[in-house]
C-alpha positions as CSV (number, residue, x, y, z in Angstrom):
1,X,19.8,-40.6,110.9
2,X,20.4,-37.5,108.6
3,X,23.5,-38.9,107.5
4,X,21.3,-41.7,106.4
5,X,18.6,-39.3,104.6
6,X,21.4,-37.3,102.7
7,X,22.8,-40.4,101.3
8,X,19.7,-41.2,99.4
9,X,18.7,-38.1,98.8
10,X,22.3,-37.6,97.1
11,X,21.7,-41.2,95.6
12,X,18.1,-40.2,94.3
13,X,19.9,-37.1,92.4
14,X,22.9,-39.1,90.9
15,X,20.5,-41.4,89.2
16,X,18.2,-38.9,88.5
17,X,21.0,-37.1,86.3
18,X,22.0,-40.7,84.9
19,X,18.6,-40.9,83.8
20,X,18.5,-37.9,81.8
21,X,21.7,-37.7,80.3
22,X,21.2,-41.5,78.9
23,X,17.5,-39.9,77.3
24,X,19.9,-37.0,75.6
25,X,22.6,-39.7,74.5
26,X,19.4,-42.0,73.4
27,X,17.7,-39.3,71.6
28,X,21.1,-37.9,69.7
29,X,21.4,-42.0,68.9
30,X,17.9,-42.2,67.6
31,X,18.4,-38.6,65.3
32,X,21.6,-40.2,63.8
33,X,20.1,-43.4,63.7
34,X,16.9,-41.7,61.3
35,X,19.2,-39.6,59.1
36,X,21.4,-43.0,58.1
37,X,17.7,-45.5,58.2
38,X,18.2,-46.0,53.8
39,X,21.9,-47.7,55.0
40,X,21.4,-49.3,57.9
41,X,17.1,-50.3,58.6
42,X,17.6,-52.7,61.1
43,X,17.4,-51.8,65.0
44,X,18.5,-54.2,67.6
45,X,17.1,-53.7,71.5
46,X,20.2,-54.0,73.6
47,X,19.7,-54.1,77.2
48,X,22.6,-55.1,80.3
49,X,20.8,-57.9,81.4
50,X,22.2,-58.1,85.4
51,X,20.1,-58.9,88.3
52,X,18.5,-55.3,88.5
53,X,17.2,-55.6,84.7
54,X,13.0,-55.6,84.5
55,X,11.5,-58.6,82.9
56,X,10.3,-56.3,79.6
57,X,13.9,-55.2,78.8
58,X,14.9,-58.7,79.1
59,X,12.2,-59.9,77.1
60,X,13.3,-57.3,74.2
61,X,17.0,-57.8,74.9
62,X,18.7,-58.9,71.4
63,X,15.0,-58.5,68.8
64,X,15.6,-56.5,66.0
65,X,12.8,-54.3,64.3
66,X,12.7,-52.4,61.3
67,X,13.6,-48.6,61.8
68,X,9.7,-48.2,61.2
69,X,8.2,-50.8,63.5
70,X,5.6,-49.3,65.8
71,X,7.4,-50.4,68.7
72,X,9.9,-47.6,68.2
73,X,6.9,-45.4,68.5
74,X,6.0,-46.7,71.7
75,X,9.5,-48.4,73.4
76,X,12.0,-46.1,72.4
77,X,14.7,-46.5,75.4
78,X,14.7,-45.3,78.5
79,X,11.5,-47.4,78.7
80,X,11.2,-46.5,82.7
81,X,13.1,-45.1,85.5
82,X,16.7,-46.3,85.8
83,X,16.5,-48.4,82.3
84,X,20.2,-48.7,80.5
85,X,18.6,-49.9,77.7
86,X,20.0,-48.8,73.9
87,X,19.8,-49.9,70.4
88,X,22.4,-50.1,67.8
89,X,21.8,-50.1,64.0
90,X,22.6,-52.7,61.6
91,X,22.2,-52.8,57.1
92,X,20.8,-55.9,55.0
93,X,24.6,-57.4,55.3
94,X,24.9,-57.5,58.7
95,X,21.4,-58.9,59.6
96,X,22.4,-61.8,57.6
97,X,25.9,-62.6,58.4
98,X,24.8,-62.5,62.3
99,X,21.7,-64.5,61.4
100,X,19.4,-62.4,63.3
101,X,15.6,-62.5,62.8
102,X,13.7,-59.3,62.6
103,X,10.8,-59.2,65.1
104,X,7.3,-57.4,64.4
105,X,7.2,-55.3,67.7
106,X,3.1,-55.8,67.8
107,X,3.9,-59.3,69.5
108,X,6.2,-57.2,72.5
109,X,3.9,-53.9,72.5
């Protein structure tokens, strides 16, 4: 039984710690992200979309939003507890060459 109550204790730590070190990787992303915004204004949601991913990251997985959407102000990723969410950044070029829409985040807020 204590074996038991160690192990998720020591579970309960492990992804505590993943937790906050993919905030600080997220956050250093979102800085360099904002100082390059002129080149490269497009933001893409990226979530790993497995059996354990919540309905509202899969719902965002893949929209794009300008840097300055408003859903950035309220979705910035980790959007909850255990979320591996992350964006990546894309210029003018790219958004068309992929074919990718850009989303108005009001409709997923």
């Amino acid at each position: 039984m204590l074996r038991k109550k160690e192990s998720r204790n020591r579970e309960k730590v492990l992804r505590y710690m993943a937790d906050k070190e993919h905030k600080k990787y997220i956050q250093k992303l979102y800085k360099f992200f904002m100082e390059n915004k002129d080149d490269r204004p497009y933001w893409q949601w990226i979530a790993i979309v497995d059996p354990s991913t919540c309905t509202q990251c899969k719902v965002l997985d893949g929209k794009v939003f300008y840097y300055n959407d408003p859903i950035w102000q309220k979705h910035l990723p980790p959007i909850h507890k255990g979320c591996r969410c992350r964006f990546r950044a894309y210029d003018h070029e790219d958004i068309k060459e992929k074919r990718l829409c850009v989303s108005k985040g009001e409709h997923y807020v």
